[in-house]
Residue frames as a rotation matrix with the C-alpha (Angstrom) as fourth column:
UNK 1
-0.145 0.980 -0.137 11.09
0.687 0.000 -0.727 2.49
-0.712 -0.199 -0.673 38.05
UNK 2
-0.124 0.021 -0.992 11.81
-0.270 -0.963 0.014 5.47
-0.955 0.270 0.125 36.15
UNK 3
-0.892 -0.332 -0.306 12.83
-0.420 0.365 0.831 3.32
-0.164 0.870 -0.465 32.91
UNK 4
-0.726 0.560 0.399 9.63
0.686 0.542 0.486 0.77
0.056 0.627 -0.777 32.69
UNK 5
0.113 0.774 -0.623 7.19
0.412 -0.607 -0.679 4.29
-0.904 -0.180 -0.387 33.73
UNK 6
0.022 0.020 -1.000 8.69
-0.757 -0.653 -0.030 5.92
-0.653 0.757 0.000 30.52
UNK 7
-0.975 -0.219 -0.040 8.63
-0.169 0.611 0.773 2.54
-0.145 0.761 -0.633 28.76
UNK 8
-0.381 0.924 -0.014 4.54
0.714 0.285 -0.640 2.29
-0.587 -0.254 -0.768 29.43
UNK 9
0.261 0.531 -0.806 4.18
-0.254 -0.768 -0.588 5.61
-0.932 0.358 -0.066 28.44
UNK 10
-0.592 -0.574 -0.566 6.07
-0.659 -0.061 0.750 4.69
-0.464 0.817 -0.342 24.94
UNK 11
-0.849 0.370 0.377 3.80
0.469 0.856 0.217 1.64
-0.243 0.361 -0.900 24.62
UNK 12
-0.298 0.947 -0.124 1.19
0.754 0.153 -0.639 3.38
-0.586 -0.284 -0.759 25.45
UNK 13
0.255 0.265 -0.930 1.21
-0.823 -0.445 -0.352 6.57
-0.507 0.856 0.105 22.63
UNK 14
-0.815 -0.579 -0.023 2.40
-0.469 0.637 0.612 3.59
-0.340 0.509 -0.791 20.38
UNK 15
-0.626 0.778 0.054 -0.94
0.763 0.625 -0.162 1.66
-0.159 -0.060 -0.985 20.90
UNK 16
-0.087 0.941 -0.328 -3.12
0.315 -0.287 -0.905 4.79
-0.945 -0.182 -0.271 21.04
UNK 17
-0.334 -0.038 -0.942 -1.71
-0.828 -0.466 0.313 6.03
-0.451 0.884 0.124 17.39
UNK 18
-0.948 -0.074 -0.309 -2.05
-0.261 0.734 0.626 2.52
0.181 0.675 -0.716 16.06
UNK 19
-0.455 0.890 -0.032 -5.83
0.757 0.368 -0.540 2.43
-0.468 -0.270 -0.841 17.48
UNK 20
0.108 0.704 -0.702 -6.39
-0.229 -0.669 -0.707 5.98
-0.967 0.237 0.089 15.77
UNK 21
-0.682 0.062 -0.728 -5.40
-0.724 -0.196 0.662 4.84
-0.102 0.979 0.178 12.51
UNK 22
-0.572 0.803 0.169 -7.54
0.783 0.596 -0.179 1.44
-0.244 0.030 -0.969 13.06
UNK 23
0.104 0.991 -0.083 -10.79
0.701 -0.132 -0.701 3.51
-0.706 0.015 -0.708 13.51
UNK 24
-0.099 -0.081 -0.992 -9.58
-0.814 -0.566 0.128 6.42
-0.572 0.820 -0.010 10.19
UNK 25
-0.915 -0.221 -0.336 -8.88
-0.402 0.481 0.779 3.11
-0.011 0.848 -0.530 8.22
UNK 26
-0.658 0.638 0.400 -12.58
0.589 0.767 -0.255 1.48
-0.470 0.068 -0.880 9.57
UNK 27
0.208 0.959 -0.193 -14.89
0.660 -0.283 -0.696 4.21
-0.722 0.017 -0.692 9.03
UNK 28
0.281 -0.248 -0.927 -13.55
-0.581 -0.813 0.042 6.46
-0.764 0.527 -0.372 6.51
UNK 29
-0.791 -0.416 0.449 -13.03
0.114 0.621 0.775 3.73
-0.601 0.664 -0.444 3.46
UNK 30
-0.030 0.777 0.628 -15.43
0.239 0.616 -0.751 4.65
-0.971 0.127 -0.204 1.20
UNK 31
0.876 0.123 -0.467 -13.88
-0.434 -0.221 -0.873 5.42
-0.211 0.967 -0.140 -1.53
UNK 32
0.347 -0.571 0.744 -11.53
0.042 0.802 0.596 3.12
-0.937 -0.175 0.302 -3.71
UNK 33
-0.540 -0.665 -0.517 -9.02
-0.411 -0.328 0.851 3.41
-0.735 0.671 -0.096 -6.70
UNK 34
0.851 0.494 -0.179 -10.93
-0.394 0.376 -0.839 2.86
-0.347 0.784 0.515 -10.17
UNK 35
-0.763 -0.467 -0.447 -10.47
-0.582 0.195 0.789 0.51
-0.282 0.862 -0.421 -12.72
UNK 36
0.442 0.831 -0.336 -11.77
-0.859 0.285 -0.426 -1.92
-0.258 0.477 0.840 -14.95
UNK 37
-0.192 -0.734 0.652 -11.65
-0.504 0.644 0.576 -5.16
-0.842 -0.218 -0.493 -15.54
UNK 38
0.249 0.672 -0.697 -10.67
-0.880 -0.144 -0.453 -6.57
-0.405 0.726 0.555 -18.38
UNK 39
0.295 0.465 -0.835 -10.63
-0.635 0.748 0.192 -9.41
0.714 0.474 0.516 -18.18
UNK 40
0.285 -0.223 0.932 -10.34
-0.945 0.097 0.312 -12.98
-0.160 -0.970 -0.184 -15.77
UNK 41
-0.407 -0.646 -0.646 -7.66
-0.625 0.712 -0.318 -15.77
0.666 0.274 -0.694 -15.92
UNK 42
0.163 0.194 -0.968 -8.25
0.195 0.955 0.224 -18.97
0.967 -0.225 0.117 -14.19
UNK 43
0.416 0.108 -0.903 -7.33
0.905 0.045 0.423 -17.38
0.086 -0.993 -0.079 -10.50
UNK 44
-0.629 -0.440 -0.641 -6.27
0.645 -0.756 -0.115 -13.80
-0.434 -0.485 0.759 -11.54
UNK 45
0.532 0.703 0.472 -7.57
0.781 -0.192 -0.594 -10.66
-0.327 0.685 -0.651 -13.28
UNK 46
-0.443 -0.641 0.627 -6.09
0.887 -0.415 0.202 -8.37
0.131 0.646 0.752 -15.78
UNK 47
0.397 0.779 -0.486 -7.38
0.800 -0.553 -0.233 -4.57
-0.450 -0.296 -0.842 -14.67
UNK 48
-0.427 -0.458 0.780 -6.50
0.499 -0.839 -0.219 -1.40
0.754 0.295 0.587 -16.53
UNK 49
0.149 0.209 -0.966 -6.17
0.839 -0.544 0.011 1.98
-0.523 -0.813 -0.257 -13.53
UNK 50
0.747 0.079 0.660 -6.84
0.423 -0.822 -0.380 5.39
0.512 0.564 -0.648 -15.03
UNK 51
-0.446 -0.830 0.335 -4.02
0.294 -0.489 -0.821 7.98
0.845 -0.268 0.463 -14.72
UNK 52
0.886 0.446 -0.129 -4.75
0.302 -0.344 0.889 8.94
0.352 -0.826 -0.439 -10.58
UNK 53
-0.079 -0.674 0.734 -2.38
-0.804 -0.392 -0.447 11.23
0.590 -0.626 -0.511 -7.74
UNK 54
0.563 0.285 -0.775 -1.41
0.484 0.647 0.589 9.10
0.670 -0.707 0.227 -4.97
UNK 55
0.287 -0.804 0.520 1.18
-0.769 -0.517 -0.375 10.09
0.571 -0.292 -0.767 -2.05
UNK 56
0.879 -0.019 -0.476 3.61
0.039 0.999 0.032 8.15
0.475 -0.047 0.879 -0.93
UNK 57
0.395 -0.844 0.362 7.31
-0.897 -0.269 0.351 7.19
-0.199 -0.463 -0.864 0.74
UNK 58
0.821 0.063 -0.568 9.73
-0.277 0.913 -0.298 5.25
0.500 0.402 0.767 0.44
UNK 59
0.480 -0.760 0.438 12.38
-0.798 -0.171 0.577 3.15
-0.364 -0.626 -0.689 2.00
UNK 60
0.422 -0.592 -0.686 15.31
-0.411 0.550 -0.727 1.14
0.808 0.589 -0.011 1.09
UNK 61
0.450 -0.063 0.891 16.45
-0.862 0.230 0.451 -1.91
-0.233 -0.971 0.049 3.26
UNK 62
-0.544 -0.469 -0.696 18.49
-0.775 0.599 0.202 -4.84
0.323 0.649 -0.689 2.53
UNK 63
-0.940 0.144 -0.308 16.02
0.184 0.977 -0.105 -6.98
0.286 -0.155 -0.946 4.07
UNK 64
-0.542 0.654 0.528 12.03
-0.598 -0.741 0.304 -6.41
0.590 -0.151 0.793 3.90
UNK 65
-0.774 0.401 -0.489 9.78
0.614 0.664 -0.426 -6.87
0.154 -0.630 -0.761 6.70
UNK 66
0.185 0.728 0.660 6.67
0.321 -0.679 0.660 -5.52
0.929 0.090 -0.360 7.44
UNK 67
0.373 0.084 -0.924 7.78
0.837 -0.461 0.296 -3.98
-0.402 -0.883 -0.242 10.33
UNK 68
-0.759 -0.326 0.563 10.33
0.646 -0.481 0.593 -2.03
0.078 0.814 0.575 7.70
UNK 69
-0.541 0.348 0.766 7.79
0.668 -0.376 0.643 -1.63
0.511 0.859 -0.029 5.40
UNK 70
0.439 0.766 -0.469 5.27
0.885 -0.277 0.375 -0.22
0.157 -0.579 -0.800 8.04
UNK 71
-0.091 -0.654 -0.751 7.27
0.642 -0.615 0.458 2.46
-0.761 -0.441 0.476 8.87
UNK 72
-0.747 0.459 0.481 5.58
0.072 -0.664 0.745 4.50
0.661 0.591 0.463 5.81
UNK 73
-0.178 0.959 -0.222 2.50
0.857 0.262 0.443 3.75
0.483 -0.112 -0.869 7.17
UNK 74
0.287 0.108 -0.952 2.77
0.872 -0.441 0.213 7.06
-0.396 -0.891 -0.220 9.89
UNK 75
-0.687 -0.401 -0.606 4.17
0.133 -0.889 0.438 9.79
-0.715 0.220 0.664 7.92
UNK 76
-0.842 0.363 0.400 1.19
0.372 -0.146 0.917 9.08
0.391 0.920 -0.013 5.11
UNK 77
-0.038 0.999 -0.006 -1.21
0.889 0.036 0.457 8.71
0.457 0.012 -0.889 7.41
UNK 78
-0.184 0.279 -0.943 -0.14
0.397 -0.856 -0.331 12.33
-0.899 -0.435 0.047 9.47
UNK 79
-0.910 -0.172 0.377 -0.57
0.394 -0.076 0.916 13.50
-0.129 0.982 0.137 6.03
UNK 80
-0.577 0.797 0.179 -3.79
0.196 -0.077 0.977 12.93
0.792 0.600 -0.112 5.67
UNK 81
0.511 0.568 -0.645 -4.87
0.858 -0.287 0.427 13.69
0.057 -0.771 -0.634 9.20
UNK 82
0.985 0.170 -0.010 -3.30
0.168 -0.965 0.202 17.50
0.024 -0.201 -0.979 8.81
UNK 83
-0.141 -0.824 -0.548 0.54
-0.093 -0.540 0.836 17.64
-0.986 0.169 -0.001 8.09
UNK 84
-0.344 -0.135 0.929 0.25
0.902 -0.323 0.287 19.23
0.261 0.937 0.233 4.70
UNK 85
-0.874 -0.469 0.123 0.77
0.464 -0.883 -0.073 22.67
0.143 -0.006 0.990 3.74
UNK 86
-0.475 0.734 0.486 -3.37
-0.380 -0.669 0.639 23.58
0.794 0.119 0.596 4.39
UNK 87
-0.813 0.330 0.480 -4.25
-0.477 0.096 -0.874 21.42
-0.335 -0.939 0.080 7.76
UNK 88
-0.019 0.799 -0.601 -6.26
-0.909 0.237 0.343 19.23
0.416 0.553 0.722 5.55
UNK 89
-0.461 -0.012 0.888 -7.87
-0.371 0.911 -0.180 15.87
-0.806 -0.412 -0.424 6.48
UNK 90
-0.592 0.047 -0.805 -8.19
-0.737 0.372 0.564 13.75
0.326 0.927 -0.185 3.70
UNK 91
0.547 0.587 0.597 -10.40
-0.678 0.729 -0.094 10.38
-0.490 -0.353 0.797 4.11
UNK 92
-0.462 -0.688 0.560 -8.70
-0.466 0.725 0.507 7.10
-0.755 -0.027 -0.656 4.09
UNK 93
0.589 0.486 -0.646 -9.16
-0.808 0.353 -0.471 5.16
-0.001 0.800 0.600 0.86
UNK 94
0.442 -0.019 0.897 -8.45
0.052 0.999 -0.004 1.88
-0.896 0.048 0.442 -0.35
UNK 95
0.806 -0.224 -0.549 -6.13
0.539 0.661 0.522 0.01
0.246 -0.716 0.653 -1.52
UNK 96
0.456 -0.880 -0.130 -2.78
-0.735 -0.455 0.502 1.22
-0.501 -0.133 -0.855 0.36
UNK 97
0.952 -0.305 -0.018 -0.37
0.268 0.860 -0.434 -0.46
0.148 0.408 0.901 -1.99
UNK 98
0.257 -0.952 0.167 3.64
-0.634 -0.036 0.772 -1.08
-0.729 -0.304 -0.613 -1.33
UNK 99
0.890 -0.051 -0.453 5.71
-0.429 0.242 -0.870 -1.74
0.154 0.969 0.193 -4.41
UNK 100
0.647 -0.570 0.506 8.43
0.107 0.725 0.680 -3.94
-0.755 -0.386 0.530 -3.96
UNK 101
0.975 -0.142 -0.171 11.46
-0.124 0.290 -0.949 -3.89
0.184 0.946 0.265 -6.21
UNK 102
0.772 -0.625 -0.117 14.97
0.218 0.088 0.972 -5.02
-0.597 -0.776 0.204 -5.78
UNK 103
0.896 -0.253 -0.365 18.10
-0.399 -0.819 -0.412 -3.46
-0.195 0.515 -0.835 -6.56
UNK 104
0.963 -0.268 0.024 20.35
0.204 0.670 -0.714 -5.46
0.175 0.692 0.700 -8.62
UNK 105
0.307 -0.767 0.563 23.63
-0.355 -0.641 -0.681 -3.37
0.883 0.010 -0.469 -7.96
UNK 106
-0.651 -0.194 0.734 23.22
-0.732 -0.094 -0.675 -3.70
0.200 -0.977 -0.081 -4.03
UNK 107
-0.569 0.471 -0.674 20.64
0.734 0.661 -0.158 -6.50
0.371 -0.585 -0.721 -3.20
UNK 108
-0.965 0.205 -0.166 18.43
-0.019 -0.681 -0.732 -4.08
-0.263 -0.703 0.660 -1.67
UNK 109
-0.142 0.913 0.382 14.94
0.981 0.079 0.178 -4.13
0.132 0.400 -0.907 -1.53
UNK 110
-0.954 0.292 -0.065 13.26
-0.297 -0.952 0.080 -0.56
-0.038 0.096 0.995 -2.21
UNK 111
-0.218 0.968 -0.125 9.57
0.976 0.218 -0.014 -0.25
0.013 -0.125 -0.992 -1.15
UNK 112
-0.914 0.121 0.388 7.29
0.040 -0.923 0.383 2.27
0.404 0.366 0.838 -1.88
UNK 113
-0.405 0.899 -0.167 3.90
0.562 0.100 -0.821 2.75
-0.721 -0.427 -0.545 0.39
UNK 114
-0.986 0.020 0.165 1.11
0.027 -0.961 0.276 4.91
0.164 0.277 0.947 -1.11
UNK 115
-0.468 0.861 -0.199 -2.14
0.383 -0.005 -0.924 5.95
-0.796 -0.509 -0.327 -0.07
UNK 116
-0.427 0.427 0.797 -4.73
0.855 -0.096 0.509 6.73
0.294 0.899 -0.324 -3.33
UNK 117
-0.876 0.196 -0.441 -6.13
0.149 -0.760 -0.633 10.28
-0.459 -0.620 0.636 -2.67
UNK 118
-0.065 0.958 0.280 -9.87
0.750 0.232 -0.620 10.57
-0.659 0.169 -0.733 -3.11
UNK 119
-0.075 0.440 0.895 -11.25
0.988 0.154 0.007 12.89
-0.134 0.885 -0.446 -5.94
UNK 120
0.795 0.197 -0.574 -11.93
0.418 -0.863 0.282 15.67
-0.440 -0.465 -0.769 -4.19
UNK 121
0.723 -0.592 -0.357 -8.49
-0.138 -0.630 0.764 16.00
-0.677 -0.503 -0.537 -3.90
UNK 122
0.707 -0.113 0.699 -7.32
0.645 0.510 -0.569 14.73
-0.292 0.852 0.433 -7.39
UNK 123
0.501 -0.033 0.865 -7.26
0.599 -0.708 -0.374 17.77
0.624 0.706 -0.335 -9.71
UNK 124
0.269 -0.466 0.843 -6.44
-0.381 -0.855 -0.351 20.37
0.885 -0.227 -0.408 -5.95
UNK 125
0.756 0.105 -0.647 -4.16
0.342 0.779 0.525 18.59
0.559 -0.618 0.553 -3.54
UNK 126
0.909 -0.390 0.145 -2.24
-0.334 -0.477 0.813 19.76
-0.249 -0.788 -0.564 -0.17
UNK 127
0.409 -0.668 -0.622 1.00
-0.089 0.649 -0.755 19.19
0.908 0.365 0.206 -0.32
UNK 128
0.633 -0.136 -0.762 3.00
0.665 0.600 0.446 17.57
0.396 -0.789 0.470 2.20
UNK 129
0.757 -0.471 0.453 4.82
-0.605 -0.768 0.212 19.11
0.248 -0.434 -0.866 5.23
UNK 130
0.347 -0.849 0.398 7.38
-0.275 0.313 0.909 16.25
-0.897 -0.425 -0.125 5.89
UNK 131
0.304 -0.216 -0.928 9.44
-0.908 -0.361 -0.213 16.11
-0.289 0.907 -0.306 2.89
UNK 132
-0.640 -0.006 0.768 9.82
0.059 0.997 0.057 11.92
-0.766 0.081 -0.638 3.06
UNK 133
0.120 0.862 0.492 5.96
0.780 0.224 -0.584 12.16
-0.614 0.454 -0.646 1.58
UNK 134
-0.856 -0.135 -0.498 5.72
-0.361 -0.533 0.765 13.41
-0.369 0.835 0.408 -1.89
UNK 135
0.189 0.968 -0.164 2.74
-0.766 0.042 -0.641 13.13
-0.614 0.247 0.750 -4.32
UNK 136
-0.753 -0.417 0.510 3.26
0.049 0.736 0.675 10.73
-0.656 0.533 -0.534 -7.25
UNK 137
0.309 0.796 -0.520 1.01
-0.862 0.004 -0.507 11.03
-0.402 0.605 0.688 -10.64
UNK 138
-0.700 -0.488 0.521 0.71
0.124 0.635 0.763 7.57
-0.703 0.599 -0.384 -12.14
UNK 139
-0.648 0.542 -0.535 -0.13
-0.708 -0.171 0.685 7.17
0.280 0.823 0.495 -15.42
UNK 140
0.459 0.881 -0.117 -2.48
-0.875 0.425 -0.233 4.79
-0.156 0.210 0.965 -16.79
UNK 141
-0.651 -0.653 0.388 -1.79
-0.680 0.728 0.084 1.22
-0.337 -0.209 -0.918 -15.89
UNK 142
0.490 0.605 -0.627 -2.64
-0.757 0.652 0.037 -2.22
0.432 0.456 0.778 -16.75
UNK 143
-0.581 -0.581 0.569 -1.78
-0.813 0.452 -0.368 -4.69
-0.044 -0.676 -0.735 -13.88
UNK 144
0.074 0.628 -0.774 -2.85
-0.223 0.767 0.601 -8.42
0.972 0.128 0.197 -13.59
UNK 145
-0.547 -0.060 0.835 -3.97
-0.791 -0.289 -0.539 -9.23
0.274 -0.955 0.111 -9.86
UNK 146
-0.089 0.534 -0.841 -4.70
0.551 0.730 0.405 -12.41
0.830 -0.427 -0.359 -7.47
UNK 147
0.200 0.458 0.866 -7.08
-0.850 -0.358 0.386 -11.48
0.487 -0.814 0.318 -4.56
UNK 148
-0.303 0.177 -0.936 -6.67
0.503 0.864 0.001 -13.47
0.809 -0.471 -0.351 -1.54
UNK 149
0.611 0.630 0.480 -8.06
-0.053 -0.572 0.818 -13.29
0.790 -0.525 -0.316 1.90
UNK 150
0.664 -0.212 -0.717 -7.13
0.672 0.590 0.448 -13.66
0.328 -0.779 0.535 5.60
UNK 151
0.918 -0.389 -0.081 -4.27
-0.382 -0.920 0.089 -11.62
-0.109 -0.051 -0.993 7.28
UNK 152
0.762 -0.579 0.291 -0.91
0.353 -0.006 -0.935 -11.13
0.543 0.815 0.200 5.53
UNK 153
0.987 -0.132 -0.092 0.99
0.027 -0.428 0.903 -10.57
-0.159 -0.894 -0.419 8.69
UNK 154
0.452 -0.846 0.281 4.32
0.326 0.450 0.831 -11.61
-0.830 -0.284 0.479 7.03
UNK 155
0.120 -0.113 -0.986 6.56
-0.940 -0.334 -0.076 -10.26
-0.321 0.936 -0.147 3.97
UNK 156
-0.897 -0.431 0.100 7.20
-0.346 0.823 0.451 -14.06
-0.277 0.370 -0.887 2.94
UNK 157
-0.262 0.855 0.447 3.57
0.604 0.506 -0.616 -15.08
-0.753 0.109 -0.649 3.20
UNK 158
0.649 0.273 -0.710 2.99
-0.528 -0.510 -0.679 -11.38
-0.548 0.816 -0.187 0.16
UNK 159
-0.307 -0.728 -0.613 6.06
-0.912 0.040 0.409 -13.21
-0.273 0.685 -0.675 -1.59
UNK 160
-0.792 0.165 0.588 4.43
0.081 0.983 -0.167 -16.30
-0.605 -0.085 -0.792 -1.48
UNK 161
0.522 0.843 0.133 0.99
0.461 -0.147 -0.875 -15.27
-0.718 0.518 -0.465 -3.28
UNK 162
0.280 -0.480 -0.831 3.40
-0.860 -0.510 0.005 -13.16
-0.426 0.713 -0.556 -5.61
UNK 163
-0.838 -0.439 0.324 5.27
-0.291 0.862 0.416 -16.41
-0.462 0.254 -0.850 -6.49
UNK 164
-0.340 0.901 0.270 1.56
0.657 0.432 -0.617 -17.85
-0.673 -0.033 -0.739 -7.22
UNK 165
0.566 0.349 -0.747 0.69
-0.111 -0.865 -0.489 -14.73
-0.817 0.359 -0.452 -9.28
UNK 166
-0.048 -0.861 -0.506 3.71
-0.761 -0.297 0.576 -15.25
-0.647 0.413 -0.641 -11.02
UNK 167
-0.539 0.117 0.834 3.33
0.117 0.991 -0.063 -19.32
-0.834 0.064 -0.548 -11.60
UNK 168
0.242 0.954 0.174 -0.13
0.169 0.136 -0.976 -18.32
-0.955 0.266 -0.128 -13.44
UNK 169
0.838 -0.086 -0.539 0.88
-0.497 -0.528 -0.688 -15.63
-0.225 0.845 -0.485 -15.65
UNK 170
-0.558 -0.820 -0.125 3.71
-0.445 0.169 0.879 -17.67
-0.700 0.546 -0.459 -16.74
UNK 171
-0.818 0.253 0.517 1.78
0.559 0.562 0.610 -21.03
-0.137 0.788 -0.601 -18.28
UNK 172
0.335 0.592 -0.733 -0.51
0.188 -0.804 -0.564 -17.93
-0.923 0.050 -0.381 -19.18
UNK 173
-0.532 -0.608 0.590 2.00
0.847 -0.363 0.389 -16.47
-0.022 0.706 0.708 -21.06
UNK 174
0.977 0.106 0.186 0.60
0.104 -0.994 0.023 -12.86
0.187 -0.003 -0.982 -20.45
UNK 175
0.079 -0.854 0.515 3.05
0.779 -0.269 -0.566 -10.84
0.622 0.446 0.644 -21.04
UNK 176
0.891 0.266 -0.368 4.25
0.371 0.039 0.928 -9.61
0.261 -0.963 -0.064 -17.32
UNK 177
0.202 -0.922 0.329 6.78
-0.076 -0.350 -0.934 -7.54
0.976 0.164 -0.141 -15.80
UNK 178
0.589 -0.151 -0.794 8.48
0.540 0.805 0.248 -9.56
0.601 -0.574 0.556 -13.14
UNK 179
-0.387 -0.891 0.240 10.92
0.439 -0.406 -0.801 -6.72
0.811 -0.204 0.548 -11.97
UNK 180
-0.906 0.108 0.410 8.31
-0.413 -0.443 -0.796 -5.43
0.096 -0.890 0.446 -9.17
UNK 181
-0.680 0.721 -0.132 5.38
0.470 0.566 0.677 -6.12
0.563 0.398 -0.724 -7.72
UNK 182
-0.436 0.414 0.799 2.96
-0.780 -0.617 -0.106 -4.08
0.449 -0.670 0.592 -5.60
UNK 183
-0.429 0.758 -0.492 0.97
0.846 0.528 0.076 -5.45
0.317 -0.384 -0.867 -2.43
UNK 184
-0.454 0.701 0.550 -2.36
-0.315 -0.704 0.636 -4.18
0.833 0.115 0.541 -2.14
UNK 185
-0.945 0.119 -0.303 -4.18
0.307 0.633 -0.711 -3.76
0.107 -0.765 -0.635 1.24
UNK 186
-0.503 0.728 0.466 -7.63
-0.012 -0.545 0.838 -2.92
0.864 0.416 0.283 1.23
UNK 187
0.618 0.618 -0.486 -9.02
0.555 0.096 0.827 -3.54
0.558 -0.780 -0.284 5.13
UNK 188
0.460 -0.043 0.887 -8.59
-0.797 -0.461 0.391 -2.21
0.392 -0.886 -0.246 8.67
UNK 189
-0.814 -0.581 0.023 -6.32
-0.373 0.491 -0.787 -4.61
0.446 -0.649 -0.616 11.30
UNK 190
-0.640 0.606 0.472 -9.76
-0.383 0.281 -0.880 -4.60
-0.667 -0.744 0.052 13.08
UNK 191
0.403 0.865 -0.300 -11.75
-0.902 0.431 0.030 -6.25
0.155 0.258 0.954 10.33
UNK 192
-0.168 -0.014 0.986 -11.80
-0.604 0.792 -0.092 -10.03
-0.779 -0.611 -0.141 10.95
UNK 193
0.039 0.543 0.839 -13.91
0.297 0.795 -0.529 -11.51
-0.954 0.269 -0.131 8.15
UNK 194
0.766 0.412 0.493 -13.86
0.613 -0.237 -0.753 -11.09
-0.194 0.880 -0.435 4.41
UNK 195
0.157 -0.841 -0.517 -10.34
0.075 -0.512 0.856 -9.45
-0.985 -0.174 -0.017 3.94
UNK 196
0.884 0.462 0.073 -9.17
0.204 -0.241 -0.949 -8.30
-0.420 0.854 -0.307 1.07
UNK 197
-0.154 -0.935 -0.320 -5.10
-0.120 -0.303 0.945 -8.53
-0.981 0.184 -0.066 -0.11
UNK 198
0.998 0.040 0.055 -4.22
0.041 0.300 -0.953 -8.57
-0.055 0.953 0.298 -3.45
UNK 199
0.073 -0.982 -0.171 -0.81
0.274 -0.145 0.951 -8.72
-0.959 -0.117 0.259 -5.40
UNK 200
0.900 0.088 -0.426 -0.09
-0.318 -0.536 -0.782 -6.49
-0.298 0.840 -0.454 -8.82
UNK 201
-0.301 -0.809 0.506 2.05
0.605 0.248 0.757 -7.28
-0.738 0.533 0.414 -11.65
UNK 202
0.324 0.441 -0.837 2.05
-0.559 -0.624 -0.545 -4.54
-0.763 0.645 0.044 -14.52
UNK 203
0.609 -0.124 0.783 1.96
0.503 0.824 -0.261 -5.38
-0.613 0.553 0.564 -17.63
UNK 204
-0.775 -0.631 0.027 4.67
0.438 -0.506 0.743 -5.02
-0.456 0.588 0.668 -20.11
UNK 205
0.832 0.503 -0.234 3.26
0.189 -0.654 -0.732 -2.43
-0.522 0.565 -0.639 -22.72
């Protein structure tokens, strides 16, 4: 009795964290990483992102899954709900992207989460109290990107639309760097309709 009472309770903080980030990720999206677009291929689009801070983690696994990958997902988001060095709360933003890249040496896959940090906090930004999560300035990018919808519940089903992404920009011939790719999420778990995934290739430069 003792075991499934302390297994309930486990489910239950489990479920109640994964219901507070639901309602931070529904209501608190209203701001979203610029860019521009410059231009649109037959089923992608080519976008240049101004230099922006993001914060992020990462992990290395020899086999990704979004369960894995998920496992950023909690140390950004105490982040931004008050573990950084000032007890700030940041507002969720859009998209959370996870960069994908494997390591040639070892087969490993290395993933990076990162949450975009909103303006405010651009230029003067907490820093983090668990030392996993670090900031990250990227520069100025230029990524080509297919949007699709629905939920992405699987890492095969983001490698699939990558693969697709990939297909284009070949008989494209844009000039693509295949060595990573980022998936972009841009909804809540609780939205239903109109989703929003994407997948990023950068371009060579």
């Amino acid at each position: 009795m003792k075991v499934a009472a302390a297994l309930s309770l486990l489910v239950a903080v489990q479920l109640a964290h994964v219901h507070l980030a639901e309602a931070q990720f529904e209501s608190e999206v209203d701001e979203m990483a610029p860019y521009e677009i410059i231009k649109k291929g037959q089923d992608y689009e080519e976008r240049y992102y101004p230099p922006a801070r993001w914060v992020c983690h990462s992990k290395t696994s020899m086999r990704p899954t979004m369960s894995r990958m998920s496992q950023s997902f909690f140390p950004l988001f105490s982040y931004i709900t008050g573990a950084n060095d000032r007890g700030s709360k940041i507002q969720m933003t859009a998209p959370v992207t996870t960069m994908m890249r494997q390591e040639p040496a070892t087969s490993s896959w290395w993933s990076q989460m990162c949450f975009y940090l909103p303006e405010a906090h651009q230029a003067d930004t907490p820093n983090p109290e668990n030392p996993e999560v670090y900031l990250e300035d990227r520069p100025a990018m230029i990524v080509f990107t297919r949007t699709t919808g629905g939920f992405l519940t699987k890492a095969a089903q983001w490698k699939y639309q990558a693969t697709l992404l990939k297909e284009s920009l070949l008989n494209a011939k844009e000039p693509a760097d295949f060595s990573t790719y980022y998936m972009a999420g841009y909804d809540s778990p609780m939205k239903f309709l109109n989703r929003r995934n994407e997948i990023w290739y950068m371009k060579k430069m």
